[in-house]
C-alpha positions in Angstrom: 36.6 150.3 99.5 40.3 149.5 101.0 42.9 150.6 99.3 45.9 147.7 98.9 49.0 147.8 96.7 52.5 146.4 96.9 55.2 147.3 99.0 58.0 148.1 98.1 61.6 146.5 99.1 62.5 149.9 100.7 60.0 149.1 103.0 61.2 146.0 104.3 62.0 147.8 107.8 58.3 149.2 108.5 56.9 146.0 107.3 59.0 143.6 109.6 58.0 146.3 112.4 54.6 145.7 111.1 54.5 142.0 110.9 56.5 141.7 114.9 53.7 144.0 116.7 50.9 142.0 115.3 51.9 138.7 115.7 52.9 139.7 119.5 50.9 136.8 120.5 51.4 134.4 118.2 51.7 130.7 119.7 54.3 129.7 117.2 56.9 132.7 117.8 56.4 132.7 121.4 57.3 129.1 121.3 60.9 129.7 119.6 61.3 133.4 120.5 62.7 134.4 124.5 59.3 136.8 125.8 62.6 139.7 127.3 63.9 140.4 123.3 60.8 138.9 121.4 59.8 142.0 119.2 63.3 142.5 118.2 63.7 138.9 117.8 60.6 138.6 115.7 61.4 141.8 113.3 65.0 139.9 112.7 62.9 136.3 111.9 60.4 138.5 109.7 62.9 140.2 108.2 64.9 137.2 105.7 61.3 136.2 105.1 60.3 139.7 103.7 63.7 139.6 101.3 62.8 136.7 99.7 59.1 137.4 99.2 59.5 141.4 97.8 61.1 141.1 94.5 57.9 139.2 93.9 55.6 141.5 94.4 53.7 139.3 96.6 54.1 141.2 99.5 50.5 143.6 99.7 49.6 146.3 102.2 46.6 148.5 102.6 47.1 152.2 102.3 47.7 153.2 106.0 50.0 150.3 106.6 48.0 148.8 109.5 47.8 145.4 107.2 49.7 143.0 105.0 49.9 139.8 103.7 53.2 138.2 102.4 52.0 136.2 99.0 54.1 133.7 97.6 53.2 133.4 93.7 53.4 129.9 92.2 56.7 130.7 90.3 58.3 131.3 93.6 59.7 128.8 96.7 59.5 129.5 100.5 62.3 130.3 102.0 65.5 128.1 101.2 68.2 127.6 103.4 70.8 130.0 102.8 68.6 132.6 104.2 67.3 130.8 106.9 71.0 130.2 107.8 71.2 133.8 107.9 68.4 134.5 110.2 69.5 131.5 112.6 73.1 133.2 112.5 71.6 136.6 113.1 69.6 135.3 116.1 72.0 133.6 117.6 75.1 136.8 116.9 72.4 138.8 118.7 71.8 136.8 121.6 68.5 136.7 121.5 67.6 132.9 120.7 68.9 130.4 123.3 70.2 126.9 122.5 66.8 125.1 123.3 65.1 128.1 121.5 67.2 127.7 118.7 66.7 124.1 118.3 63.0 125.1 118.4 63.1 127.4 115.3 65.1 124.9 113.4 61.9 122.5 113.9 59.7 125.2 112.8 62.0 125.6 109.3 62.3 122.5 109.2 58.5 121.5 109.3 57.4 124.6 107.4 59.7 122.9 104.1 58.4 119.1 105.0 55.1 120.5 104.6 55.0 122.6 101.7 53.2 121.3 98.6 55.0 120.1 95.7 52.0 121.4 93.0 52.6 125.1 92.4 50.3 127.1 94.4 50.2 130.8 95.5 51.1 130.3 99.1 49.7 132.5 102.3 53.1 132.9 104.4 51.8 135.2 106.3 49.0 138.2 107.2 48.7 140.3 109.8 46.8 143.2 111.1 47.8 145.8 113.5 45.4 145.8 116.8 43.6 149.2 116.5 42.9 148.1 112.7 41.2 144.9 113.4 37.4 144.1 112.5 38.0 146.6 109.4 38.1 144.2 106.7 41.3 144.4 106.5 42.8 140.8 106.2 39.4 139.8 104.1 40.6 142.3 101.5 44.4 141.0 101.2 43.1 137.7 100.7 40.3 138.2 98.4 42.8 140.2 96.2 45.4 137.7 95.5 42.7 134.6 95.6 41.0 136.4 92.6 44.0 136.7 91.0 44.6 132.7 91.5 41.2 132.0 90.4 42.0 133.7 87.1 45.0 132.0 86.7 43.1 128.6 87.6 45.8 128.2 90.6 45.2 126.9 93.9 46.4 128.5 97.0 47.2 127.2 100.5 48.1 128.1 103.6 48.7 127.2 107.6 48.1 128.1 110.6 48.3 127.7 114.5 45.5 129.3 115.6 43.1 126.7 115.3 40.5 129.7 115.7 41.3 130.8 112.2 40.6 127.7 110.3 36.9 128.9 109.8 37.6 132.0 108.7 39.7 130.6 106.0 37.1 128.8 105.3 35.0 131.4 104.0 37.6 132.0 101.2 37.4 128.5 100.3 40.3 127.2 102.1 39.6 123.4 103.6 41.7 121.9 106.5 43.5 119.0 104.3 45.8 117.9 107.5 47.5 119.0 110.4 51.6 118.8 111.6 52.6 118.6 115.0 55.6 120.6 115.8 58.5 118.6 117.1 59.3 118.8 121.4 55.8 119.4 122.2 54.9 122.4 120.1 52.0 123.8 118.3 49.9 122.3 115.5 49.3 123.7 112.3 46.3 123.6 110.6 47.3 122.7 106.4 45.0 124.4 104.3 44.3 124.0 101.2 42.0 125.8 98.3 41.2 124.7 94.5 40.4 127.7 92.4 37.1 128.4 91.4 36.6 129.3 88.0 34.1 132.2 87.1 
């Protein structure tokens, strides 16, 4: 059985770390991020992200800390401006987000808030497996945990994603594909998915 519990805000480092080597292929960071400073880029855009999400709890990771997925419980927004302004300051201070980069991440935040849904939900952000721990069960487990929990709370729960290879295995949780957004300047799509809880 895999073990999972919360982390823990001191962990905020290791889990960004985390959260940059396994999405080193993503299609939606590699669209905003340069490929010479990405991982350090990417553990600077997880890192905001991972500040607002902690003192929530929703933040879950297996016991070897190869896994987590970033939870968003209903009582709780995304990611609000003020520290997105931060992360687009911190970017650009650092040098590693150029203008037309820049103006690509702004789409992203910007589509990521058009999108969100205004029922109160328990929202996916984000999950992510290191590469040696794949095939374990491993992201199955993170969401099975927290969609359990929304089923007991009769909450629904969505989610979205670019990999359009993914969209069936949400749909084994009971996700469905409600829609899809186009990123602004020729970008990737997102797959909007949503999921009614199922009573016992």
């Amino acid at each position: 059985m895999t073990s999972l519990r919360a982390a823990r805000p001191d962990e905020a480092r290791e889990l960004a770390e985390l959260l940059a080597r396994a999405f080193a292929d993503d299609i939606v960071l590699d669209w905003f991020l340069r490929p010479r400073s990405r991982r350090r880029a990417a553990e600077q855009f997880f890192a905001p992200i991972l500040a607002d999400a902690l003192p929530h709890g929703g933040v879950r990771v297996d016991a070897n800390f190869s896994a987590c997925a970033i939870w968003l419980p209903p009582h709780a927004q995304p990611a609000q401006g003020g520290v997105w302004a931060g992360l687009m300051n911190a970017l650009w201070m650092l040098r590693i987000a150029s203008p037309l980069r820049f103006s690509r991440l702004e789409a992203v935040i910007r589509t990521s808030v058009e999108i969100h849904p205004k029922e109160r939900c328990y929202y996916l952000s984000f999950i992510a497996t290191l590469p040696h721990a794949r095939g374990q069960g491993l992201a199955s487990a993170l969401i099975a945990e927290t969609l359990s929990q929304a089923d007991a709370e009769a909450m629904p729960a969505f989610l979205e994603t670019a990999d359009a290879a993914k969209v069936g295995f949400y749909q084994r949780f009971g996700f469905e594909l409600t829609g899809q957004a186009r990123l602004p300047m020729g970008g990737p799509t997102l797959n909007l998915m949503w999921r009614e809880p199922r009573p016992d």
